[in-house]
Backbone bond lengths (Angstrom), bond angles and torsions (degrees), N, CA, C in turn:
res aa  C-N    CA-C-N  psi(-1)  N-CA   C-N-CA  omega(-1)  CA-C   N-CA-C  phi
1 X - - - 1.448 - - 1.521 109.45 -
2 X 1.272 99.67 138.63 1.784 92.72 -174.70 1.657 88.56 -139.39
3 X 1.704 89.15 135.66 1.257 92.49 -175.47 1.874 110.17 -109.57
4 X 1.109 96.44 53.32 1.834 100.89 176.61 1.607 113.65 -72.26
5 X 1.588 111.86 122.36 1.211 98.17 171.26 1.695 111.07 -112.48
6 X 1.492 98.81 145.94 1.590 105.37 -173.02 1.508 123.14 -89.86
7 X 1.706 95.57 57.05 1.052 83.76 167.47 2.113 116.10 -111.50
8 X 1.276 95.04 146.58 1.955 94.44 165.58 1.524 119.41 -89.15
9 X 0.887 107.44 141.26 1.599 137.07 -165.81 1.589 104.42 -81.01
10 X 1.141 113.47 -33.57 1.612 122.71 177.46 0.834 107.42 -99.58
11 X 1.635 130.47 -17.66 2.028 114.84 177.27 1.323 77.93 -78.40
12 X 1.584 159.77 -59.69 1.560 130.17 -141.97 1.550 80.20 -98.24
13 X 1.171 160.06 32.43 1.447 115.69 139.69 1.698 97.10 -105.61
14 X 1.688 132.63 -1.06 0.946 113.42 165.64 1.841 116.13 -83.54
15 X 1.267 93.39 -13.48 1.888 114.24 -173.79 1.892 99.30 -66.58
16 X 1.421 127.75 -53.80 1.157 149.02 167.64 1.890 112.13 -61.23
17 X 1.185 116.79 -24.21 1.481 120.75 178.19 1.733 102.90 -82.21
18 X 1.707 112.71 -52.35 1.380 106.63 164.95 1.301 128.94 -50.45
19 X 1.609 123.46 -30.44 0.978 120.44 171.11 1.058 120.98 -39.82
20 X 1.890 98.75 -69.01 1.324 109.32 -164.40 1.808 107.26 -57.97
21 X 1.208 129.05 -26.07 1.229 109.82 -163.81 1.556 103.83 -95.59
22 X 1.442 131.50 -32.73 1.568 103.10 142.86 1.383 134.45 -35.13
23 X 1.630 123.12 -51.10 1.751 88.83 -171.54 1.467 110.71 -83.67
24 X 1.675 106.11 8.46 1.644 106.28 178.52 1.613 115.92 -90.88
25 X 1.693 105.28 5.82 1.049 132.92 179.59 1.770 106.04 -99.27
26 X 1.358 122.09 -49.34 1.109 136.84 -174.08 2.337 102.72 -69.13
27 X 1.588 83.24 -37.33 1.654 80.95 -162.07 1.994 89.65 -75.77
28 X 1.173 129.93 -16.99 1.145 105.88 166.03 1.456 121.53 -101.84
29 X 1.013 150.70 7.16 0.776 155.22 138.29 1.960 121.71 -41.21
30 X 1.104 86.31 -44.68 1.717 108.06 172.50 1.691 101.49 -67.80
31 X 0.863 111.28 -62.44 1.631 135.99 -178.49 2.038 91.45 -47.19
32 X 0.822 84.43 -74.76 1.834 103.45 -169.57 2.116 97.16 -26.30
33 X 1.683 87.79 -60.74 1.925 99.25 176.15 1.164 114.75 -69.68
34 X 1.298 143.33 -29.44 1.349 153.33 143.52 1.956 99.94 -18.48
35 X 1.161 73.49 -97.26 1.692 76.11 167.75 1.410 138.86 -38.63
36 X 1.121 108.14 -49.06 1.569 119.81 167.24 1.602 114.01 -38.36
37 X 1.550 105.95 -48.39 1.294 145.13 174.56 1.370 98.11 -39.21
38 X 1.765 109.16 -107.01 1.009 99.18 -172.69 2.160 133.69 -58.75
39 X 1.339 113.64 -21.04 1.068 104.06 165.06 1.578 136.11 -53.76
40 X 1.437 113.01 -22.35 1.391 125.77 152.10 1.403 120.39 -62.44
41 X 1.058 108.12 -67.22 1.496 105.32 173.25 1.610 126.08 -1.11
42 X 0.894 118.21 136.72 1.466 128.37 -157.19 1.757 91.97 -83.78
43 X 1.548 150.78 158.42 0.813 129.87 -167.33 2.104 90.21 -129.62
44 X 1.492 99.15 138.99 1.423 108.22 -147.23 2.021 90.35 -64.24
45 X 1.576 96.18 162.38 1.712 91.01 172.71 1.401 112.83 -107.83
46 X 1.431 104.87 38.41 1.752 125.10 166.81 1.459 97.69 -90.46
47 X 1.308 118.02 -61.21 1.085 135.40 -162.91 2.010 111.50 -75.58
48 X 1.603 115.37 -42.64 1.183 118.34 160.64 1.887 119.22 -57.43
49 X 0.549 118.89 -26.18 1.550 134.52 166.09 1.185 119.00 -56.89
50 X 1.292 115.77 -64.63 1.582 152.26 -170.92 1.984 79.95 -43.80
51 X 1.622 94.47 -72.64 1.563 113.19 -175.33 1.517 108.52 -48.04
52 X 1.235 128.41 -57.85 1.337 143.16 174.98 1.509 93.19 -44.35
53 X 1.473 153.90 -41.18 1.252 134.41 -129.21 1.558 78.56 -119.38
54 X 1.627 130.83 -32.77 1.921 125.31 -150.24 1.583 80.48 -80.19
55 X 1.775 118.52 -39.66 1.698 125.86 -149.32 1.986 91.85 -57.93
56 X 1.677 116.59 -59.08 0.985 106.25 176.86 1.502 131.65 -58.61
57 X 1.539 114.60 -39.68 1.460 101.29 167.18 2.028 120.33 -54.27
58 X 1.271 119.59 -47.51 0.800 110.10 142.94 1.750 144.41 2.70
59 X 1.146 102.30 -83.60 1.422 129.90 -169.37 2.217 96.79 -77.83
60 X 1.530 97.69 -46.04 1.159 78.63 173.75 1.617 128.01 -94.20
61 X 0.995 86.53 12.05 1.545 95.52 164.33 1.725 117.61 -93.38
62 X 0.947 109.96 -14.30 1.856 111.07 -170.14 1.674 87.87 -108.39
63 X 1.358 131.66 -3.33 1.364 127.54 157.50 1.829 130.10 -72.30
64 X 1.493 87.93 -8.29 1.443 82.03 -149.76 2.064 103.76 -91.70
């Protein structure tokens, strides 16, 4: 009786390497729409203001 089992040692650490690079495939992908996301985003007119108010100090400062 021979008890050899057939398994390879490098198909599961290459079996476990695909893994990892699918969900490292999946986590950017997520990431990628994330982004997409917020770069659309409409940008608030709290914050355009804010900009509108530094642009004139700015400007009136390089006038003077």
């Amino acid at each position: 009786m021979n008890d050899f089992k057939d398994t390879n040692p490098r198909s599961d650490e290459e079996h476990g390497l695909e893994e990892v690079r699918l969900r490292q495939q999946a986590i950017g992908v997520k990431l990628r729409h994330l982004f997409d996301e917020v770069v659309n985003e409409p940008i608030p007119d709290e914050f355009l203001e804010i900009l509108r108010k530094a642009d004139e100090k700015t400007q009136s400062k390089e006038g003077q």
